[in-house]
N, C-alpha and C positions, 0 to 999 in steps of 0.2 A: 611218502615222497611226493613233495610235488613239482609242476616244470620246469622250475629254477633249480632242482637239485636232479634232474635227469641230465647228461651229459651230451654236451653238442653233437658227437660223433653219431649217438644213437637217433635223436632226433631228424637227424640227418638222412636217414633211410628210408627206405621205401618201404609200404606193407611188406610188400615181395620178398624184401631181404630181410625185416624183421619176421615174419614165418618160415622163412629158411632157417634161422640162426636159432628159432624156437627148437624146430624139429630136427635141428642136429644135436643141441642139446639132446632133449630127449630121448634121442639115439647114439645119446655118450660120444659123440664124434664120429660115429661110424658112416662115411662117404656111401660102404657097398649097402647098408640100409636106408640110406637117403636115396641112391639110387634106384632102388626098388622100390619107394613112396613115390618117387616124383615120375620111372619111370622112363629114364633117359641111361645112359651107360655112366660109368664110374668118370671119363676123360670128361665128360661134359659136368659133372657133379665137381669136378675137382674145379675146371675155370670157371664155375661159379663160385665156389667157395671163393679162389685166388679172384676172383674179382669184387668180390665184399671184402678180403681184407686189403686190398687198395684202397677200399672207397673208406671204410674205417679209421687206414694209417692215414688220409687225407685229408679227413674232416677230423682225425685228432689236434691234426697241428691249428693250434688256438691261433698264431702270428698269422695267417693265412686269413684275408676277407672272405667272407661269404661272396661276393660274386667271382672270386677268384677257384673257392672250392667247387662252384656251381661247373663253370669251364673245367676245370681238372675232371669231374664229374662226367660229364658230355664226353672226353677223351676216353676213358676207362669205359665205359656206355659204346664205343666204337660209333660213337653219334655226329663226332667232330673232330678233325684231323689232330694229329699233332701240332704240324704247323701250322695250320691257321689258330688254333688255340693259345700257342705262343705268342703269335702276333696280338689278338685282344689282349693278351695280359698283360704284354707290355705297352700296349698303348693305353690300357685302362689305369696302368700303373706311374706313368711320366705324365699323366692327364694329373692323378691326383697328386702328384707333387708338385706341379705349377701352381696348388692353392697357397 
């Protein structure tokens, strides 16, 4: 397989989250054995996982621009508000329809 047939969503990750999703496989989905590899409690093992599959169901969506997935990204990351995240999108997004 080469990089044109690996899918946007996965490309999309970080090491971080593609070694997580490795060794949960490997652990058949098991959270209480992730949390004993990583080391943290099950609650925090779970909002990581719920935070890879945001970031997943978010770079699935193809209609969505990469700099628009990046901001959505930053949000989910607790790196960038909601609101102001809104606001670039929309001003990035009335920018490109004046072309």
């Amino acid at each position: 397989m080469n990089r044109d047939e690996v899918p946007s969503w996965i490309l999309s990750l970080d090491k971080e989250s593609v070694e997580f999703i490795r060794k949960f496989i490997i652990n058949s989905g098991s959270l209480k054995n992730i949390s004993k590899i990583y080391g943290v409690s099950y609650p925090t093992v779970r909002i990581k996982l719920d935070t890879l599959i945001k970031k997943i169901e978010l770079n699935s969506n193809t209609e969505d621009l990469e700099f628009v997935n990046m901001i959505k990204n930053l949000v989910i990351d607790e790196r960038l508000s909601l609101e102001t995240a809104k606001m670039i999108i929309d001003k990035y997004k009335s920018e490109r329809n004046d072309d």
